[in-house]
Biopython code that builds the backbone (N, CA, C, O; Angstrom):
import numpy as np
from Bio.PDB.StructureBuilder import StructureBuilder

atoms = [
    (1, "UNK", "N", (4.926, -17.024, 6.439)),
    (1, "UNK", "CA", (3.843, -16.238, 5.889)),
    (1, "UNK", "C", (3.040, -17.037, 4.874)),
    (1, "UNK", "O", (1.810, -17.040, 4.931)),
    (2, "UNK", "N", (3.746, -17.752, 3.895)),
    (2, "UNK", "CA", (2.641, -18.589, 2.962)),
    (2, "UNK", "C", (2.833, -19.999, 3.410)),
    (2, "UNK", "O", (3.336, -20.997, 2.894)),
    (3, "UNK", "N", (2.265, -19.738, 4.540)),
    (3, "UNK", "CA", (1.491, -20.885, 5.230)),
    (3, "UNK", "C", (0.335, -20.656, 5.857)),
    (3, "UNK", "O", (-0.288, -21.576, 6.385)),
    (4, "UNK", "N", (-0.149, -19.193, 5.870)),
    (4, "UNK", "CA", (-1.027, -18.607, 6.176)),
    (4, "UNK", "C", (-1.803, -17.819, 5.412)),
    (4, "UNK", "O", (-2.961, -17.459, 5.621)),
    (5, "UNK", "N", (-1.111, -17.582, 4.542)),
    (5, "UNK", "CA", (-1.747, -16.675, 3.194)),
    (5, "UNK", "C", (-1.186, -16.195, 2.095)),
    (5, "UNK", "O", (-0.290, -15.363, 2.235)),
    (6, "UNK", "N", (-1.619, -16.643, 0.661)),
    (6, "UNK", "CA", (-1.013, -16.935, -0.349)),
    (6, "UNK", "C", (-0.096, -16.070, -0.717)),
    (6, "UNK", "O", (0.286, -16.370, -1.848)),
    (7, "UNK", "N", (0.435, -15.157, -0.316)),
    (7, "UNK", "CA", (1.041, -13.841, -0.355)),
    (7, "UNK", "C", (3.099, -14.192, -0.316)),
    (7, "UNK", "O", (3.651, -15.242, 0.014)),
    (8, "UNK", "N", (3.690, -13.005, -0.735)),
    (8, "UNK", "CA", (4.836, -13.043, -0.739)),
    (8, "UNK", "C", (5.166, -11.995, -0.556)),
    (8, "UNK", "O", (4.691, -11.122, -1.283)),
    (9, "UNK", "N", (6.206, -11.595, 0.587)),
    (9, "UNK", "CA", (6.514, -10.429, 0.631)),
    (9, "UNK", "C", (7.938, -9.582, -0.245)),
    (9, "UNK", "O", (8.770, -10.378, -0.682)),
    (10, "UNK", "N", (8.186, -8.328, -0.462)),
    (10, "UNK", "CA", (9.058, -8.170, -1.506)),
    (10, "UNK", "C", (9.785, -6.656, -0.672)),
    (10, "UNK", "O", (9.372, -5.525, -0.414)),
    (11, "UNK", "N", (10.869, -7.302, -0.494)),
    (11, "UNK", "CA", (11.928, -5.712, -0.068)),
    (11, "UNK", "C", (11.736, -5.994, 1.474)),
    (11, "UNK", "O", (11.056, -6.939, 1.873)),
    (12, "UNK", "N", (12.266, -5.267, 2.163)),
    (12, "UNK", "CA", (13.031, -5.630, 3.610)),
    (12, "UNK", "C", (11.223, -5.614, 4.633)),
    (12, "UNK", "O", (10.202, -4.980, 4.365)),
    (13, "UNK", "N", (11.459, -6.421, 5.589)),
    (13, "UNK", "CA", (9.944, -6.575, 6.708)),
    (13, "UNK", "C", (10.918, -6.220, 7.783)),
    (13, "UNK", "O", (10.291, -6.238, 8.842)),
    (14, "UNK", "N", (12.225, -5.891, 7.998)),
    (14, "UNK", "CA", (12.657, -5.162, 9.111)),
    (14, "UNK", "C", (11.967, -3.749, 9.776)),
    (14, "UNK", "O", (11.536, -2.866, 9.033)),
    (15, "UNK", "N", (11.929, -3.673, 10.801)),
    (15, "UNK", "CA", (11.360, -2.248, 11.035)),
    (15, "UNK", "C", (12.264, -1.219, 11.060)),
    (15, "UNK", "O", (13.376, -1.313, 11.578)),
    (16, "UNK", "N", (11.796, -0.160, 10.476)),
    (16, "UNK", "CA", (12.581, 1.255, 10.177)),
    (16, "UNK", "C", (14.021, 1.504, 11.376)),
    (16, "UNK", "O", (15.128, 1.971, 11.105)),
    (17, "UNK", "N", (13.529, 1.028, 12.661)),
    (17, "UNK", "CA", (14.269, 1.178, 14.032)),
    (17, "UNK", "C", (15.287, 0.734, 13.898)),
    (17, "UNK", "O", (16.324, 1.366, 14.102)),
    (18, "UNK", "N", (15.225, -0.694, 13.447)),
    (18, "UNK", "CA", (16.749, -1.238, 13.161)),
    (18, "UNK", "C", (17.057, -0.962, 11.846)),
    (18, "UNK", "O", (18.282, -0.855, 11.903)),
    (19, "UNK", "N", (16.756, -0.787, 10.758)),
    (19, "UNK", "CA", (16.921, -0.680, 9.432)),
    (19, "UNK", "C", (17.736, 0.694, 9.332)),
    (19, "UNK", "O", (18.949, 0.707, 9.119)),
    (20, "UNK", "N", (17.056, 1.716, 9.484)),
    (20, "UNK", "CA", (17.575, 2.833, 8.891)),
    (20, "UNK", "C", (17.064, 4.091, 9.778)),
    (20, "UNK", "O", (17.331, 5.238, 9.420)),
    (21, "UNK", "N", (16.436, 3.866, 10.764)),
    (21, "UNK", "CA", (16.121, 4.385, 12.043)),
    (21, "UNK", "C", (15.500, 6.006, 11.347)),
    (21, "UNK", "O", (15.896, 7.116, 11.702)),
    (22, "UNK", "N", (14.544, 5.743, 10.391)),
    (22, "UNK", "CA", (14.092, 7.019, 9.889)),
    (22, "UNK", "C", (12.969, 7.148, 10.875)),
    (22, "UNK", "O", (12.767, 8.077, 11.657)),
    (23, "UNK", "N", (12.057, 5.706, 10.641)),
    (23, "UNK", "CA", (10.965, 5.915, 11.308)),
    (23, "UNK", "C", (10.889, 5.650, 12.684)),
    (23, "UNK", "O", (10.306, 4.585, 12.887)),
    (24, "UNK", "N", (11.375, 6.399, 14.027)),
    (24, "UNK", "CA", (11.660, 5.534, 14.970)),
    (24, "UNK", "C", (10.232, 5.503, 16.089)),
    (24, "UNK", "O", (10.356, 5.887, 17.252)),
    (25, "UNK", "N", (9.344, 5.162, 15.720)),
    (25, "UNK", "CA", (8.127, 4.390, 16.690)),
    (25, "UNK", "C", (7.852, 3.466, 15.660)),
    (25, "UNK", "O", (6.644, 3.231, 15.638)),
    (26, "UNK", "N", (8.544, 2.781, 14.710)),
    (26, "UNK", "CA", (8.516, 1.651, 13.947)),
    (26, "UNK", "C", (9.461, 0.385, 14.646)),
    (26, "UNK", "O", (10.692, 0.403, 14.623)),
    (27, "UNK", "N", (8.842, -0.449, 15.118)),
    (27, "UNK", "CA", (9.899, -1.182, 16.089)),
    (27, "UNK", "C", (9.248, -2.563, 16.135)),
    (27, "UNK", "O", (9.783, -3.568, 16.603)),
    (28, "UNK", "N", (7.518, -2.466, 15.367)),
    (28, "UNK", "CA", (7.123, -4.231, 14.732)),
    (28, "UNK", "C", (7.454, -4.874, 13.956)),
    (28, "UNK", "O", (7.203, -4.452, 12.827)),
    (29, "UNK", "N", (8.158, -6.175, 14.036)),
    (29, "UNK", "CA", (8.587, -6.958, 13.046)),
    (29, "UNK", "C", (7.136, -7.550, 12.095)),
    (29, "UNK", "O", (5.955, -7.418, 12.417)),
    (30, "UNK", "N", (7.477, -7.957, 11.342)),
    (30, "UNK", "CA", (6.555, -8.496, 10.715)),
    (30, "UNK", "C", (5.228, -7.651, 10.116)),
    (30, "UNK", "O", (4.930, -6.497, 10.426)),
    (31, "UNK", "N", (4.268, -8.822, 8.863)),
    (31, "UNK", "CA", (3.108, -7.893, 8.536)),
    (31, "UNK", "C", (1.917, -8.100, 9.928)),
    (31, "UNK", "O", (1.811, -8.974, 10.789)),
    (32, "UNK", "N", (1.253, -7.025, 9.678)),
    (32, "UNK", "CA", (-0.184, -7.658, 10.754)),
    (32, "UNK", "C", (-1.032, -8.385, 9.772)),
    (32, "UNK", "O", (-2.010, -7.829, 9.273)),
    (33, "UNK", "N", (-0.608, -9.922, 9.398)),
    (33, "UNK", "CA", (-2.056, -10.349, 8.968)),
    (33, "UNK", "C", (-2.894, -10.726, 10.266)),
    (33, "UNK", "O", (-3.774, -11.518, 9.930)),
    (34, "UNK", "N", (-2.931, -10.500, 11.363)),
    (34, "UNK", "CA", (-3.668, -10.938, 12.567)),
    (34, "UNK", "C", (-4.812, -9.708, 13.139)),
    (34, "UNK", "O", (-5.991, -9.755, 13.491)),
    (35, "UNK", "N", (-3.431, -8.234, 12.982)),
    (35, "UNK", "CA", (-3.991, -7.326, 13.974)),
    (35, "UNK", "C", (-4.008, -6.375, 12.677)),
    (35, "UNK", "O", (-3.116, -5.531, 12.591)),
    (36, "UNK", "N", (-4.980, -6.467, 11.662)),
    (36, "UNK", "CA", (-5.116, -5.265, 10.960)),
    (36, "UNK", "C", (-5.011, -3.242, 11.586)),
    (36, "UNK", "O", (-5.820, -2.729, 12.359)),
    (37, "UNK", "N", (-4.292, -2.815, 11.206)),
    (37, "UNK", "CA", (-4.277, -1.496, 11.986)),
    (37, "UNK", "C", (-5.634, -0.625, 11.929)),
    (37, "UNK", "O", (-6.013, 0.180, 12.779)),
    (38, "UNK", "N", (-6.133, -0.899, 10.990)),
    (38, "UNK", "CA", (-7.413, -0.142, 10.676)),
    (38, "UNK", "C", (-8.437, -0.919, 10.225)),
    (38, "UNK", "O", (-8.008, -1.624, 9.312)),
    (39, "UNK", "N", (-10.060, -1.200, 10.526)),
    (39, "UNK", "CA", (-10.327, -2.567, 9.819)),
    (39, "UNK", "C", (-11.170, -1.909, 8.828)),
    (39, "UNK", "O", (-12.199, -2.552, 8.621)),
    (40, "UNK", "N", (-11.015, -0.277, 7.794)),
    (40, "UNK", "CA", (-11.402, 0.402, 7.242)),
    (40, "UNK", "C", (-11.192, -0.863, 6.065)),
    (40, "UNK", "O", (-12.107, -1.651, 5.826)),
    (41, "UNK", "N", (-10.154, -0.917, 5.529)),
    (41, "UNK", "CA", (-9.818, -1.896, 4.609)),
    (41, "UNK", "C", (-10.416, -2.757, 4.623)),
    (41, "UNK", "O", (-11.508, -2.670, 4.061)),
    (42, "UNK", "N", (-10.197, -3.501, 4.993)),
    (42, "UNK", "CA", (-10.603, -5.035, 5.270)),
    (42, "UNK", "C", (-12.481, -4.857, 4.902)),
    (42, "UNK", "O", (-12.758, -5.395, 3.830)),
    (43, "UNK", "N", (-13.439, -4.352, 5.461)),
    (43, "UNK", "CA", (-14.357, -3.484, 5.600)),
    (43, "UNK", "C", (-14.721, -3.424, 3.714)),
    (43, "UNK", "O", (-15.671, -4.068, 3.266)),
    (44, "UNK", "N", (-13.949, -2.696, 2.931)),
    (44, "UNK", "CA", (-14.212, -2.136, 2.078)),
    (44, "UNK", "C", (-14.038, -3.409, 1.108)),
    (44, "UNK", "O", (-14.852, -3.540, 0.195)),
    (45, "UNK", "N", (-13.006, -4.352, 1.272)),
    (45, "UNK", "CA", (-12.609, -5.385, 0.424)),
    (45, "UNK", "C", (-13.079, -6.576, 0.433)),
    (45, "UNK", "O", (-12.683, -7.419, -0.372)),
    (46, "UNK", "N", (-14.119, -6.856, 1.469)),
    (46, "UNK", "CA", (-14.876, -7.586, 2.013)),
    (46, "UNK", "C", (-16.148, -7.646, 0.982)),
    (46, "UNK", "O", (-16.865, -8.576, 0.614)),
    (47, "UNK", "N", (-16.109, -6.099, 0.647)),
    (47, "UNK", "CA", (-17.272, -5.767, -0.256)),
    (47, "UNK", "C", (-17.455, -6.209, -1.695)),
    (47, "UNK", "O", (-18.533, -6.303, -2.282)),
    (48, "UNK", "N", (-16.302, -6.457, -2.157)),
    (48, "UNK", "CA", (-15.450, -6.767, -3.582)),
    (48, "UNK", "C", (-15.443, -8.200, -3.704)),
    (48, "UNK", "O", (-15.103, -9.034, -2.864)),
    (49, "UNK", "N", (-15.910, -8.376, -4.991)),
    (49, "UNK", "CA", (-15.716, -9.918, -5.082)),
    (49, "UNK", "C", (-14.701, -10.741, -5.413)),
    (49, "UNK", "O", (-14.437, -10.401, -6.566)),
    (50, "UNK", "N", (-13.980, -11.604, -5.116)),
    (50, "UNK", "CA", (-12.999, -12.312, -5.247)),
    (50, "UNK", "C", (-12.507, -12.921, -6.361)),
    (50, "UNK", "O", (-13.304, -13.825, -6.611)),
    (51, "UNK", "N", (-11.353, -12.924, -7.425)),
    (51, "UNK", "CA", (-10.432, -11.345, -7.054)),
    (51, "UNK", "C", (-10.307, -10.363, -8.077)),
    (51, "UNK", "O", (-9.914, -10.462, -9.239)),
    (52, "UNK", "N", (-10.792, -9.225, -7.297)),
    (52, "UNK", "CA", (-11.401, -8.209, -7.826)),
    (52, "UNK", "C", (-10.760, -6.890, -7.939)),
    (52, "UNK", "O", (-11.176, -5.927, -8.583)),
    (53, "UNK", "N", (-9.285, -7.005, -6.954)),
    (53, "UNK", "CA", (-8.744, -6.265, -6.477)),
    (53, "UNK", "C", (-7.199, -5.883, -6.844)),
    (53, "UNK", "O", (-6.367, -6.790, -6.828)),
    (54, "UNK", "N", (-6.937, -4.992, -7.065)),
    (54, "UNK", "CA", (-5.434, -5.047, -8.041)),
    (54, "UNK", "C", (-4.437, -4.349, -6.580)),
    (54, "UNK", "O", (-5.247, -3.663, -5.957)),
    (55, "UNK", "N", (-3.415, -4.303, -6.049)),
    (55, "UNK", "CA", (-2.698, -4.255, -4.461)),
    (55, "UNK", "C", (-1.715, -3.968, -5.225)),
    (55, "UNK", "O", (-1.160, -4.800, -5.943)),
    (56, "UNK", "N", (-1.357, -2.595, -5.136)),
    (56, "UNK", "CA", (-0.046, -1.672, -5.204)),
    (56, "UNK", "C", (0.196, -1.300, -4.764)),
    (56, "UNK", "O", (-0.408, -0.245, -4.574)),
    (57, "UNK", "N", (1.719, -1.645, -3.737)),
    (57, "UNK", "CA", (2.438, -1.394, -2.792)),
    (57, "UNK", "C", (3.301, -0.680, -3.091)),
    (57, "UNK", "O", (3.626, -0.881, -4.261)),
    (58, "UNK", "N", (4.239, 0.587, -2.307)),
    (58, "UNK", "CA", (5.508, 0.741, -2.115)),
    (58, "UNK", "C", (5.700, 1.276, -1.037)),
    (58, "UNK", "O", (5.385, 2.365, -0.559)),
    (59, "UNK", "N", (6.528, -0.022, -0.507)),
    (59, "UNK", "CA", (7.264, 0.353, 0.991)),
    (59, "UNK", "C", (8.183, 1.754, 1.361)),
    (59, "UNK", "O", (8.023, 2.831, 0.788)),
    (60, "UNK", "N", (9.057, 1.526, 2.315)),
    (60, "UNK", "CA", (9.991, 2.721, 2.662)),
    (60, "UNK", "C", (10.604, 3.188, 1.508)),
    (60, "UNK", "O", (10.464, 4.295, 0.988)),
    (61, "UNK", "N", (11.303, 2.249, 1.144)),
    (61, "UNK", "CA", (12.879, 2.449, -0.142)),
    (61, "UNK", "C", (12.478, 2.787, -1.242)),
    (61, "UNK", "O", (13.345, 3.500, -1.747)),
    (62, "UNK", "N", (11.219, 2.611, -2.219)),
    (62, "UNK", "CA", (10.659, 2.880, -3.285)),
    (62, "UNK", "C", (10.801, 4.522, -3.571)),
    (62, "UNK", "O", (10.050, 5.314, -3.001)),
    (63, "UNK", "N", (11.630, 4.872, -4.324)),
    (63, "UNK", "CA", (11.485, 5.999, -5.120)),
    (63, "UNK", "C", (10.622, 6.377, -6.737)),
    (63, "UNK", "O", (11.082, 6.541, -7.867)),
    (64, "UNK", "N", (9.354, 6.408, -6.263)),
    (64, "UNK", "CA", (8.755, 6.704, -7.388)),
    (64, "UNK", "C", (8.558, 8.060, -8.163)),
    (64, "UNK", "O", (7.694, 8.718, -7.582)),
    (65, "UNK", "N", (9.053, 8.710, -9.269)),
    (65, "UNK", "CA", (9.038, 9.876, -10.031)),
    (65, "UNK", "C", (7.209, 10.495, -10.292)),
    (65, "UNK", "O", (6.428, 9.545, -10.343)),
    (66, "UNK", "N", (6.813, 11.309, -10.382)),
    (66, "UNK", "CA", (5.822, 11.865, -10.446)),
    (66, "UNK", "C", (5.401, 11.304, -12.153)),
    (66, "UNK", "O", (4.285, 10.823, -12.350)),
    (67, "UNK", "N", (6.114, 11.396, -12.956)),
    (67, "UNK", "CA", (5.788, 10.595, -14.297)),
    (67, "UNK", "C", (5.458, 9.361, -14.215)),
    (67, "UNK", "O", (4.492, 9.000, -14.887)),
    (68, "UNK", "N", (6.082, 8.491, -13.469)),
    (68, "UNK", "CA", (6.200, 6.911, -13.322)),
    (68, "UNK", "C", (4.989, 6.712, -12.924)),
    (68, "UNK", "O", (4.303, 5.834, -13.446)),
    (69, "UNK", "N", (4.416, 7.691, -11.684)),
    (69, "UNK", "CA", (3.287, 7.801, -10.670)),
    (69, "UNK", "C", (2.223, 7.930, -11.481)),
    (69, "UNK", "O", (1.496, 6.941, -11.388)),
    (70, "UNK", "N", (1.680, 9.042, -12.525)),
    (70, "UNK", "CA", (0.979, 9.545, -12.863)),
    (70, "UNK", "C", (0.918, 8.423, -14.564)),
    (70, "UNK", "O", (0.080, 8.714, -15.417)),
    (71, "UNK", "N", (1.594, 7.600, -14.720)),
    (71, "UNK", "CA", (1.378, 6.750, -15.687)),
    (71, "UNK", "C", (0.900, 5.522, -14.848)),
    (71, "UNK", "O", (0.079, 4.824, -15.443)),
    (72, "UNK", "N", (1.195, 5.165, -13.756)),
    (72, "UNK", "CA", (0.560, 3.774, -12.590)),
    (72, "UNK", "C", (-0.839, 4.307, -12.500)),
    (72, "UNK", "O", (-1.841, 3.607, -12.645)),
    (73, "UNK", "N", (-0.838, 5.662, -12.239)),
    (73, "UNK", "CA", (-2.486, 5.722, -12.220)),
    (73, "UNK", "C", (-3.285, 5.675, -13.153)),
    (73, "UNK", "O", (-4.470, 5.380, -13.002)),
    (74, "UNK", "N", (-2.669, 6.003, -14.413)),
    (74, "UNK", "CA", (-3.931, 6.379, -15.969)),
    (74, "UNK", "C", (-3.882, 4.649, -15.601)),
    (74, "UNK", "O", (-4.981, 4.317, -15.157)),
    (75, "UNK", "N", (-2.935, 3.508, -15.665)),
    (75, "UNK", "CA", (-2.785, 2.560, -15.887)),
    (75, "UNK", "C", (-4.150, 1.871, -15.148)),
    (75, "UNK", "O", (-5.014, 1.368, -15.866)),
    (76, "UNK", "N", (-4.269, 1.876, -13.918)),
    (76, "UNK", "CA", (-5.244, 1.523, -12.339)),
    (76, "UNK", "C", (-6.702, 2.063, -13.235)),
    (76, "UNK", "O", (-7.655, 1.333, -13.507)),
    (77, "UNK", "N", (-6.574, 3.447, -13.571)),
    (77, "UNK", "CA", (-8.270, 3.652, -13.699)),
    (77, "UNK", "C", (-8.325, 3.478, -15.127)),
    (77, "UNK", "O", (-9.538, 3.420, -15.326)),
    (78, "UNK", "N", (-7.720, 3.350, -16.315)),
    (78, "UNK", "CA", (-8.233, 2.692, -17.359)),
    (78, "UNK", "C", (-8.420, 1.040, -17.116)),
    (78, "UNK", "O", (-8.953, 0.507, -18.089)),
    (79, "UNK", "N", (-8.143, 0.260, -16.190)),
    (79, "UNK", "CA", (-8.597, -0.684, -16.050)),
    (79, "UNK", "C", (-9.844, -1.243, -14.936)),
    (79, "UNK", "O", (-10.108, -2.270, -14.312)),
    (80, "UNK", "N", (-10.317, -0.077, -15.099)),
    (80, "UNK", "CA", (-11.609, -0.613, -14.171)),
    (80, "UNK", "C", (-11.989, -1.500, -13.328)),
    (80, "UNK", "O", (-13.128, -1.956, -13.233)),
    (81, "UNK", "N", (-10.978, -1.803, -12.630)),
    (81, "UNK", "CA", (-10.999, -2.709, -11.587)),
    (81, "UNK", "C", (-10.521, -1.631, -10.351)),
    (81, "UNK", "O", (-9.761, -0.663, -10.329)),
    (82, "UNK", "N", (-11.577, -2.480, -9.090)),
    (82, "UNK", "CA", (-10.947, -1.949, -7.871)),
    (82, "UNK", "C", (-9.227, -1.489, -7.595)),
    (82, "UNK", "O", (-8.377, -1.769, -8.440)),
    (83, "UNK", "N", (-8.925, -0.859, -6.485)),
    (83, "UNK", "CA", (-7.709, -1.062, -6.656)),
    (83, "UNK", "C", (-7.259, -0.309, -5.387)),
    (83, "UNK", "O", (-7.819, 0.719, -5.005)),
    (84, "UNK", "N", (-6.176, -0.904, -4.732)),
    (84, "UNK", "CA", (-5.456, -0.362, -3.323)),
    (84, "UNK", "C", (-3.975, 0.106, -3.709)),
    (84, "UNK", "O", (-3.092, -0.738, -3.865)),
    (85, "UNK", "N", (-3.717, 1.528, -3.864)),
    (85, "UNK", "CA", (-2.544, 1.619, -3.642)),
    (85, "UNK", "C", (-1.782, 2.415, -2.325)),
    (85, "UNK", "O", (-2.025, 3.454, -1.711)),
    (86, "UNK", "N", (-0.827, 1.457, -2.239)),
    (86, "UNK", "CA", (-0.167, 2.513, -1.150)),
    (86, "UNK", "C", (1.069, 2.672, -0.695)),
    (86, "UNK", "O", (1.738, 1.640, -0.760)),
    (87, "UNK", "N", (1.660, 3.692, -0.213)),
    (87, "UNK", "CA", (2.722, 4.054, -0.202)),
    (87, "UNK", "C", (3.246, 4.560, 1.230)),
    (87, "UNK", "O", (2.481, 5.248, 1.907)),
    (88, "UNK", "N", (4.564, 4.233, 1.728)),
    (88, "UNK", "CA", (4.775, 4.684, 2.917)),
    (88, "UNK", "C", (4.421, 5.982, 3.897)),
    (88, "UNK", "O", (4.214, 6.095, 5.105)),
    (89, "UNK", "N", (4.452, 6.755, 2.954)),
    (89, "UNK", "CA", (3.639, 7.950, 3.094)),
    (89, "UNK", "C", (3.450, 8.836, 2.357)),
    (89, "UNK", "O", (4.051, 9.691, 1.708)),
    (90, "UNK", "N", (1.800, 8.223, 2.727)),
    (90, "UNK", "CA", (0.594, 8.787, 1.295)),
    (90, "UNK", "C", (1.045, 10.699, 1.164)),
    (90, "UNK", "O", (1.155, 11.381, 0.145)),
    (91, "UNK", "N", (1.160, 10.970, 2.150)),
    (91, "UNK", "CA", (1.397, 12.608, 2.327)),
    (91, "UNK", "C", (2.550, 13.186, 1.290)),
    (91, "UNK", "O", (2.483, 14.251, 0.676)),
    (92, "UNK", "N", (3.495, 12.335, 1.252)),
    (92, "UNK", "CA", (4.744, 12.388, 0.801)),
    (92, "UNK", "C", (4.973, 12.529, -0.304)),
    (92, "UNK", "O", (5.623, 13.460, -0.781)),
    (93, "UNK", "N", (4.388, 11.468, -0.993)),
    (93, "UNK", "CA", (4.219, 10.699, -2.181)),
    (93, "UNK", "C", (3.583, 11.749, -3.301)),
    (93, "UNK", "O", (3.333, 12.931, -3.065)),
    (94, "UNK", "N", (3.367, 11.061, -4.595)),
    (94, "UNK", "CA", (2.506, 11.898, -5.912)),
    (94, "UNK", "C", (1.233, 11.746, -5.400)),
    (94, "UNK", "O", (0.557, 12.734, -5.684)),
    (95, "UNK", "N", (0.455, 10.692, -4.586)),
    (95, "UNK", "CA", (-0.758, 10.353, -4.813)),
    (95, "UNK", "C", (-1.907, 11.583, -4.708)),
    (95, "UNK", "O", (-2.977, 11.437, -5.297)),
    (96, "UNK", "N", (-1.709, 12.456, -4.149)),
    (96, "UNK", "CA", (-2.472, 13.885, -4.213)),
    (96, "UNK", "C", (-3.019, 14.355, -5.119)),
    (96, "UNK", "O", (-4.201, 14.684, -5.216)),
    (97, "UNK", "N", (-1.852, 14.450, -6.159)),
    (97, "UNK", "CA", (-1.038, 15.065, -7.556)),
    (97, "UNK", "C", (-2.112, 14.200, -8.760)),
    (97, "UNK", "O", (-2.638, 14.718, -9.745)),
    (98, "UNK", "N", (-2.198, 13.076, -8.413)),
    (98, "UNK", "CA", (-2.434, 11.960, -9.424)),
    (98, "UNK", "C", (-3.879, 11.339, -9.411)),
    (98, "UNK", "O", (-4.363, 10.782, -10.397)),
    (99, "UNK", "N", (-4.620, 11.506, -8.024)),
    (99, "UNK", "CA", (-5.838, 10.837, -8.014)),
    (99, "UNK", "C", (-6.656, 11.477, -7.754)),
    (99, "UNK", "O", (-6.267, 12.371, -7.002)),
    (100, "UNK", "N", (-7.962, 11.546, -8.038)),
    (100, "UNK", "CA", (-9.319, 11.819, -7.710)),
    (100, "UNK", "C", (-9.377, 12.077, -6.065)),
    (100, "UNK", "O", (-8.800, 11.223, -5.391)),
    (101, "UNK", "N", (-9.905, 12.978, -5.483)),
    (101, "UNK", "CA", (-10.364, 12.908, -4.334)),
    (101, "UNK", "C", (-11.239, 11.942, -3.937)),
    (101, "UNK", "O", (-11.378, 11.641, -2.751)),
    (102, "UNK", "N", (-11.888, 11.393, -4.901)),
    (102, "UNK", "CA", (-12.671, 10.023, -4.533)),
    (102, "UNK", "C", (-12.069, 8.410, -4.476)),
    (102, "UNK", "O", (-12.620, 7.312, -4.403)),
    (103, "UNK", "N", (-10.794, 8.820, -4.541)),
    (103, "UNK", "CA", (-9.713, 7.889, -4.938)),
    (103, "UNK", "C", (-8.875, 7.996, -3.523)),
    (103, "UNK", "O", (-8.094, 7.085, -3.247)),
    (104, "UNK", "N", (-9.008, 8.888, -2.807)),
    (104, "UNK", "CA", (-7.439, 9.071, -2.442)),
    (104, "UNK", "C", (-8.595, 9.057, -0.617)),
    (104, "UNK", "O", (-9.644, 9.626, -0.317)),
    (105, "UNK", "N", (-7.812, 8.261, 0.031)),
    (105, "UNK", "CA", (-7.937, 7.816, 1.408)),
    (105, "UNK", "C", (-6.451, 7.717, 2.348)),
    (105, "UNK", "O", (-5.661, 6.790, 2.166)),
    (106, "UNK", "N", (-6.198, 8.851, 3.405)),
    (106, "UNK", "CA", (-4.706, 8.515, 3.467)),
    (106, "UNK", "C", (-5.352, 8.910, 5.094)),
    (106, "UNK", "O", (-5.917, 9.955, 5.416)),
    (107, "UNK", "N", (-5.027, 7.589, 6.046)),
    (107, "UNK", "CA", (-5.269, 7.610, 7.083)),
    (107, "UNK", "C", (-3.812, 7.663, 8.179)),
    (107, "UNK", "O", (-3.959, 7.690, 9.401)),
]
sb = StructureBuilder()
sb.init_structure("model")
sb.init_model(0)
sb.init_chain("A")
sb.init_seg("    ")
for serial, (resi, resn, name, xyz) in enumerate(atoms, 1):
    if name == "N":
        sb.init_residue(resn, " ", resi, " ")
    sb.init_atom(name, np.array(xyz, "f"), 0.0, 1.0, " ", f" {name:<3s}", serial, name[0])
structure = sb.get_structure()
């Protein structure tokens, strides 16, 4: 992977199928830096100037508390910078709870 892009990945890139078989039409190894799933992103960040962009992830295993959540966000929009967060599933998650409808994109 950082031989292709400066990036590091953090916590398991197994798919759910073999891992813990929660998610089972999860069965791709690896990230898509090739085959973006949506090129909504890409699209929007394209727009942003370089680097402009603050990338908050949490995968499957991440248990985040609605306090923890709702302090990551005052954190994101008092700093006025762009910003991607996302979570295995946005549905699931605080992000509802915590962001602006002008904030919140869950495809």
């Amino acid at each position: 992977m950082t031989k292709l892009w400066p990036v590091k990945t953090i916590g398991p890139t197994i798919p759910s199928m073999y891992l813990d078989k929660r998610l089972h039409d999860d069965k791709e190894y690896g990230l898509s830096v090739f085959e973006p799933i949506t090129d909504s992103c890409m699209k929007w960040l394209n727009k942003k100037p370089t680097p402009s962009v603050i990338y908050v992830s949490f995968g499957s295993i991440a248990q985040v508390g609605l306090e923890q959540m709702e302090e990551l966000a005052m954190g994101l929009k008092m700093s006025n910078k762009n910003f991607l967060l996302v979570g295995e599933n946005q549905k699931k998650t605080n992000f509802p709870r915590i962001l602006p409808r002008r904030h919140l994109r869950m495809d």
